[in-house]
N, C-alpha and C positions, 0 to 999 in steps of 0.2 A: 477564663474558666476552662475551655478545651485546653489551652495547652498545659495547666495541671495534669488533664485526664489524660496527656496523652503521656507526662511524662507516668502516671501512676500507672497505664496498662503494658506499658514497653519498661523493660529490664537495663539496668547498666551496661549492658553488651548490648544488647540494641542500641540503644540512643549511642554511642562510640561508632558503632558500625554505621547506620546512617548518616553523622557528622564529618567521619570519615571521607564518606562515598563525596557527599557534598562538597566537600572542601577541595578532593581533587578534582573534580568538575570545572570550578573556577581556579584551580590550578594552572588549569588544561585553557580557560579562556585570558587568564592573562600572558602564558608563556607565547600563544602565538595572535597575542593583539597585533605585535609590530609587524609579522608576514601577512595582516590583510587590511591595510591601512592605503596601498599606493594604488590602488586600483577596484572599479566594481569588478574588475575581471578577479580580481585577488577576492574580494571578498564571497562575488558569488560562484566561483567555479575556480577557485583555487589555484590562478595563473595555468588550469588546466596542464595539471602535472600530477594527480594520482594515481599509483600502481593498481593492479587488478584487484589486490588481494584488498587494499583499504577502500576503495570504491564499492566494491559489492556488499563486503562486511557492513559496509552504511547502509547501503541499498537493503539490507536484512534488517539491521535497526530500525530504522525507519519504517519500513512495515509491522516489526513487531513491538505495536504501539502498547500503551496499558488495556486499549478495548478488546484489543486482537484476543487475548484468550480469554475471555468472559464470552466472546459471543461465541466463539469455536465451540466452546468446551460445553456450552449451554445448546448447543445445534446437537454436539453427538450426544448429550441427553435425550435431547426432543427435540427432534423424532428420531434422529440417527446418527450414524457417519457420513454419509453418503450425501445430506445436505451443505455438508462444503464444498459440494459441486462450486458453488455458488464463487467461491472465490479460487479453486483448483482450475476451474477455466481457462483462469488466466494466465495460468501455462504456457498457453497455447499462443497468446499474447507475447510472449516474453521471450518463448523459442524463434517467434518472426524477428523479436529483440534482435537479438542475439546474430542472428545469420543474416538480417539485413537491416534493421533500423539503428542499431549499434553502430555502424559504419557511417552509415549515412547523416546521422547527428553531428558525430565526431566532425566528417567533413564540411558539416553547415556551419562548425566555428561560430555558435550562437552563444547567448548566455541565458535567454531562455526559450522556451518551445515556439512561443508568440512573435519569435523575432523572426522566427521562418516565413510565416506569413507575406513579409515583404522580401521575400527571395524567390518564394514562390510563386505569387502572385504582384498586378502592379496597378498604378491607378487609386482612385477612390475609395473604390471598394475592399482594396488590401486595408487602407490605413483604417477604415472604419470598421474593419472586420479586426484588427488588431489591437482597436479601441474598446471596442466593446468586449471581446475576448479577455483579455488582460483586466478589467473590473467584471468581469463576467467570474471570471477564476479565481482572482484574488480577492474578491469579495467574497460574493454570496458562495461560491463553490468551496473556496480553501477555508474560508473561514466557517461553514457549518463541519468541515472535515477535524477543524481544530477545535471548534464547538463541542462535538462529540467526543473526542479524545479528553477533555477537559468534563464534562459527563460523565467519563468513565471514571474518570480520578474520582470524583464525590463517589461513585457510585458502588468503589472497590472498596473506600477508604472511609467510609459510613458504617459500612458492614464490618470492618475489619475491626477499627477501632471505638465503634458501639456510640460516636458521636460523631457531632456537627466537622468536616475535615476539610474547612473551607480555610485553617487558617496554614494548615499545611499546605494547600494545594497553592497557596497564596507565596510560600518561600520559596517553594522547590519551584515555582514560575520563575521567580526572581531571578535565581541561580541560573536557572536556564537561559533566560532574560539578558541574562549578563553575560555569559559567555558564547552567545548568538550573535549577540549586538556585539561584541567588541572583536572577536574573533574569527566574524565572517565566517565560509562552509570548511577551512582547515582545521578551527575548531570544532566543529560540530561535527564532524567525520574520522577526527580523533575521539572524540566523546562516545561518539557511536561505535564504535571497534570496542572501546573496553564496555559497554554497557551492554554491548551484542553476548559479550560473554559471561558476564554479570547473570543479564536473564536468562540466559539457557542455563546456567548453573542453578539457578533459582528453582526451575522446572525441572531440573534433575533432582534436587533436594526434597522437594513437594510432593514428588513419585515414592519417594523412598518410606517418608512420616508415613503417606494414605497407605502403602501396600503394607505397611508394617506397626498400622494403629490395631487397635483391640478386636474393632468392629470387622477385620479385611483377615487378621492376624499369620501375615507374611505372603513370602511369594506362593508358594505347594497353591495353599486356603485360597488366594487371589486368581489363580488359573480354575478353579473348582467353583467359584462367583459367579465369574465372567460366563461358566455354561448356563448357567442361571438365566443370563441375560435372553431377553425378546432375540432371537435370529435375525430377525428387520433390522435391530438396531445397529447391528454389528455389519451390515452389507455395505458393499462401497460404494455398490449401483444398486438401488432399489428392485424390487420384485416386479417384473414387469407387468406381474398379475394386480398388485398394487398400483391402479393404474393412475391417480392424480399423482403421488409422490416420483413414478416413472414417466411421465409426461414434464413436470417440472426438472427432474433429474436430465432431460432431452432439452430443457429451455436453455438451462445453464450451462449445458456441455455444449452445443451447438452455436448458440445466438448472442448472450450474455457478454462474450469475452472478447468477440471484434465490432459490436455494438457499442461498446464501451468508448468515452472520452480519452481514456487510454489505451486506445487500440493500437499507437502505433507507438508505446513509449509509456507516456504519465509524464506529468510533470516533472516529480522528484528523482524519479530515474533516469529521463533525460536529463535533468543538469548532473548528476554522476556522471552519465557517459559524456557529455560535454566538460568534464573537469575529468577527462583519464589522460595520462598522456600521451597514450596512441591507440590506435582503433583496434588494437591487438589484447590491450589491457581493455578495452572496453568488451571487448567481447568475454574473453576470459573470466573478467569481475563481475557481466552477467552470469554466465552459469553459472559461476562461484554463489552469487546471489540467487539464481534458480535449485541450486541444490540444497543450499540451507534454509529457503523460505519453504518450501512445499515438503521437503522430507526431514533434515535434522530438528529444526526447532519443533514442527509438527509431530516427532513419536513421543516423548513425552505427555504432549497433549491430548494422545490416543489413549494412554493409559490413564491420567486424570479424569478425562473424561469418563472413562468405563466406569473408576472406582465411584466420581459422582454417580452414577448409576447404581450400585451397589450400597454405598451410603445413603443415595437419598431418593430410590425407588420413584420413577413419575407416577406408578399405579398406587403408592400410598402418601405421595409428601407432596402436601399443595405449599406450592412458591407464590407469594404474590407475583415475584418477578426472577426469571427462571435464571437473569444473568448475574445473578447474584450468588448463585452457587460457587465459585470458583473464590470469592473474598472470601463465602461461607467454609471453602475448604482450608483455606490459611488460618481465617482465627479459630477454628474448634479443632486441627490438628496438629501444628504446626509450636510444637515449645519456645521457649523463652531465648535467646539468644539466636537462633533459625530464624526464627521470627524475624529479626530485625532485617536480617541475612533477605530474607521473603518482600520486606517492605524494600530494601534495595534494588531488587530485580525491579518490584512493580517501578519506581520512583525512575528508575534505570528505562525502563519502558516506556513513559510519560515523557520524561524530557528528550529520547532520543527522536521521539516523531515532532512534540511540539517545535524544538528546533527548528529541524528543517522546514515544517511548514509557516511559521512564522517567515524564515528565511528565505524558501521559496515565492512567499502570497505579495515578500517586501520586493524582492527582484522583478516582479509584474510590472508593480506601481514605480516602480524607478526607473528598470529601464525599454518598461515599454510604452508609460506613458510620460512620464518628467524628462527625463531628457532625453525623449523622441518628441514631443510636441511640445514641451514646456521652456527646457533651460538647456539647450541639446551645446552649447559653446562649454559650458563650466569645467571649470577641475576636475580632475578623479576624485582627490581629495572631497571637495565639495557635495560628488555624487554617493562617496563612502557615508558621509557625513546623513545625508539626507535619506540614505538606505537605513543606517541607526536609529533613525526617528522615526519611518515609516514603519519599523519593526518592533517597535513599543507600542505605538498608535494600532496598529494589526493584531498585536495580541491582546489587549485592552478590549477592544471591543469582540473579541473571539471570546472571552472572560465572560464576557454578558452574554452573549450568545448558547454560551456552552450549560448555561443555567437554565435553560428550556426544553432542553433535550430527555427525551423521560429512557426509549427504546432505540438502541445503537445499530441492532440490526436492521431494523424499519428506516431507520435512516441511511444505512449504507446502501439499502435498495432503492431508497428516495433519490441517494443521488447517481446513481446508473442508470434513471427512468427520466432525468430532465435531460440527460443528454446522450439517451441511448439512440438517438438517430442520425448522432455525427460521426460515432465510429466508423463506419463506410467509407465517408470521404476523406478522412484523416487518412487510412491508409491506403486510397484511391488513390489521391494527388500524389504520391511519391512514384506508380508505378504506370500513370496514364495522363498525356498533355493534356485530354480535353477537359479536365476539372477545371473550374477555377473558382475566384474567390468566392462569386456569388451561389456555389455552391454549398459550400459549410454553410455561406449567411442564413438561407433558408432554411438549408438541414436542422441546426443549430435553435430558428426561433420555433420552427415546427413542431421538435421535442419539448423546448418550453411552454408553448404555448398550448400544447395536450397535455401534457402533466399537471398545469393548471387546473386546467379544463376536467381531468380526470379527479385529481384531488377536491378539488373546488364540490363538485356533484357526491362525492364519498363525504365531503364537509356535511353536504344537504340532507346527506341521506336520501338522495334518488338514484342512486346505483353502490353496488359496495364495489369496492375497489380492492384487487389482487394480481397476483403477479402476474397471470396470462392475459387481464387485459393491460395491462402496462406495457407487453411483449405488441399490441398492435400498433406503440406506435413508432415500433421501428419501419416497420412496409410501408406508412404513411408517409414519414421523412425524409425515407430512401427515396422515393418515389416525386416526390415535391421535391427533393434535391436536382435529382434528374432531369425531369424538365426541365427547372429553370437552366438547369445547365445548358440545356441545347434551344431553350431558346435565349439565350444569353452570348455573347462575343468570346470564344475562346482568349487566352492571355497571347501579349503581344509574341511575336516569335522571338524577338532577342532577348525577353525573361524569359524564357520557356530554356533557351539555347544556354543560357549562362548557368541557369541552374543545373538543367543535364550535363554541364562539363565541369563544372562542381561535386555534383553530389555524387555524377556517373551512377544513376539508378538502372536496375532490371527495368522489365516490361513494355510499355507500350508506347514509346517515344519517335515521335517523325525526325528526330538529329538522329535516331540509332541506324549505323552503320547493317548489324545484323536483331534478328530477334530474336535474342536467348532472351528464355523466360528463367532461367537460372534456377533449371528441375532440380539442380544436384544442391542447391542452398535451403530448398525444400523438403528434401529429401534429409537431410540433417537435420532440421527443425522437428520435422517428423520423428525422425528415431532419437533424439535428446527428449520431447515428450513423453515418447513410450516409454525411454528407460526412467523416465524422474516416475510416470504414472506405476509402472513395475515396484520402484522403491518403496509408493506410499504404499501401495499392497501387500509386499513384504512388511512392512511394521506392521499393519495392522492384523497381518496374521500370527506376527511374533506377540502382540499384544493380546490377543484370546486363546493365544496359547498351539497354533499350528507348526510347529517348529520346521518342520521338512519341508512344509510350502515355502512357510517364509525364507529360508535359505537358499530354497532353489531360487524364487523369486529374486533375491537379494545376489545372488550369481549372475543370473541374467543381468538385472539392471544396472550394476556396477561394472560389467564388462559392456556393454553397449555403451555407457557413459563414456569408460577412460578410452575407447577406441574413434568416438568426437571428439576429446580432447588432443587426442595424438595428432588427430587430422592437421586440427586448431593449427596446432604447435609445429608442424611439420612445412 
């Protein structure tokens, strides 16, 4: 029955063009089955050999999932711009990337984040803290992140195509499926470079249909709207007179982003930079990846956004559900043959994150728990083999999962609040001996076990639950981490020593000769944020229409950029 409907609502140029996109997908996973067949090293970090430019263009894919602009684009409705503080934060994150955890990845020569663990720390406590970590993330953590991604599909593709879109969501798995599983991350990082460009093109085509439908009737008429617009909605930092929306705008810009389980990396971005083939192209493919996550993919989405606003007024158009506006802008604007072009981006956006996280939640289970505790003598061969299966078994039950998910933002803040009290130690232990394992341990159950705690009583309805009390149980964590830190055994000194002339870290090491705290590494991170936060400012004032701001603005940030780069390179 649905695939009648679907072939009745989509045009012969559509259904070519998406047949198309699919075929080379799996094009793409059999031409490089045979390069990730000899090794997990081959399969999950590409014999650690990719250039800057295909590394970060992943790293952009992959964050620019199918949920990514549903929730963007429904935030700068309601309430604003300025509530993507929430993930602009993590900038801030990415520029520490960048000038010191880039390097330092590269030189841990791991295959996944969890394998540091035992480099880091030693003893008991390492291997049970890497045990549980590694089904802590590959389970419950990676797998509601694919949950929701899978969420989004029904929930674009519902809307879009005015029926049940579970049979779709069911093939373009497959495909995915299949060129994951067979092609290791060569494939998927290929896949991801054309689907990075896919969907930005998609968002460029989307911008043109709204600014130039009936209701907007071209660019002049869409600068003339946009004054229309609430003032509030168009700010990029809230009114400080507005003061709950300016107090949360200080959570996210301050606390949110090294709070974060990804404070020192992320998963999926650590095995990019662990599959570049020098710590040169790792850095590089970050900011390549920092400049196209937070500013190119993002102006597009500043003007979608707005035009939702203009098409679908929050003062007169009630939404049962508000992330639904952006599927709502593809099937009532968007012609016959574009269309199809539109359904490619999204479909191009679903499978370049599923991939990887599929890929990534399978590398946990393989090689931090089966052949470190399990089968640790066997073949490559045999571990390749056993990764393919655990990457079918991983998305299968991510499939069930992802069918519960109602609200994709409430869930991306669900999951920065069960583990908002490890970021501290995560990127504590790279720049201070006295960390150690049973550090994170507690950090780590602290967060879970208040998030519980907190969720569980918001179940009850004996407290409601919102984001500044979520924010208390960072202090608690930190705080519980800490003690037990010092009432706990520092790590022995010859882990301690081996890691420091490994990894050669800044900060706070009893092997360091001197103590450069490495101001000028900081000092860079600093001004690569400024200039990326200058950029997003620049568009967003080319987008309401400020021209002379945004150019000057766009001046500045483009020269403070290419003069980190030169550094980079010199």
């Amino acid at each position: 029955m649905d695939y009648f409907l679907f072939l009745d609502f989509l045009s012969a140029t559509d259904l070519l063009i998406i047949s198309l996109y699919l075929a080379l997908s799996i094009s793409i996973g059999i031409y490089f089955k045979t390069k990730s067949q000899n090794s997990i090293s081959s399969y999950f970090v590409s014999e650690r050999n990719l250039p800057w430019w295909l590394l970060g263009t992943s790293m952009v894919a992959t964050t620019l999932s199918i949920d990514t602009p549903i929730v963007v684009i429904s935030w700068i409705r309601d309430p604003g711009i300025w509530k993507n503080w929430f993930w602009w934060s993590f900038l801030f994150t990415h520029c520490i990337v960048i000038f010191f955890f880039s390097r330092y990845w590269r030189r841990a020569n791991v295959i996944t984040d969890n394998q540091l663990i035992e480099i880091r720390y030693s003893g008991a406590p390492a291997k049970y803290l890497r045990v549980f970590k590694a089904f802590y993330f590959s389970t419950f953590f990676n797998l509601i992140i694919s949950a929701w991604i899978i969420s989004a599909f029904l929930k674009i593709f519902n809307v879009i195509l005015g029926f049940d879109s579970t049979v779709l969501l069911i093939i373009v798995t497959l495909v995915a499926l299949f060129y994951t599983a067979s092609s290791g991350l060569k494939g998927i990082v290929i896949n991801d470079f054309v689907q990075y460009f896919v969907a930005f093109a998609g968002s460029i085509i989307l911008v043109v249909f709204l600014i130039n439908s009936p209701q907007i009737g071209g660019l002049d008429n869409y600068f003339i709207l946009v004054k229309e617009i609430s003032p509030e909605k168009l700010l990029m930092i809230p009114s400080i007179f507005n003061t709950e929306d300016f107090m949360l705008f200080l959570s996210y810009s301050t606390i949110v982003w090294w709070s974060s389980h990804n404070s020192d990396g992320g998963g999926y971005i650590i095995q990019r930079l662990c599959s570049a083939k020098s710590e040169k192209d790792g850095v590089l493919g970050t900011i390549w990846f920092v400049l196209n996550h937070y500013v190119l993919r993002f102006a597009p989405w500043i003007v979608i956004g707005l035009c939702a606003l203009i098409l679908y007024p929050t003062e007169t158009t009630i939404l049962n559900d508000s992330e639904e506006i952006y599927p709502i802008l593809i099937r009532d604007y968007v012609s016959d043959g574009f269309k199809g072009f539109l359904i490619v981006t999204l479909l191009a956006a679903y499978m370049s994150t599923i991939s990887t996280q599929i890929n990534w939640g399978s590398s946990y289970l393989v090689n931090d728990l089966y052949k470190r505790f399990y089968a640790n003598n066997k073949s490559e061969k045999h571990y390749v083999l056993i990764s393919k299966i655990f990457t079918v078994v991983f998305l299968l039950l991510a499939l069930v999962v992802g069918l519960g998910i109602k609200n994709i933002g409430s869930a991306w803040i669900f999951l920065w609040s069960v583990s908002s009290g490890l970021g501290f130690f995560l990127i504590a232990r790279w720049f201070w001996w006295r960390i150690n394992s049973w550090s994170e341990i507690s950090a780590l159950i602290c967060s879970v076990f208040l998030s519980i705690v907190f969720y569980f009583l918001d179940y009850l309805q004996i407290l409601e639950l919102d984001f500044k009390l979520k924010l208390i149980i960072i202090p608690i964590s930190i705080l519980v981490g800490l003690l037990v830190t010092f009432l706990t055994k520092p790590e022995n000194d010859k882990v301690l020593e081996k890691f420091y002339n490994q990894i050669r870290p800044s900060g706070f090491w009893r092997q360091q000769d001197s103590q450069d705290k490495d101001i000028t590494s900081l000092l860079k991170a600093f001004q690569l944020a400024l200039s990326i936060l200058i950029l997003i400012f620049a568009f967003i004032q080319l987008a309401i229409g400020n021209f002379y701001l945004s150019i000057g603005s766009m001046f500045i940030g483009i020269t403070i950029l290419i003069y980190i780069v030169r550094e980079i390179e010199s």
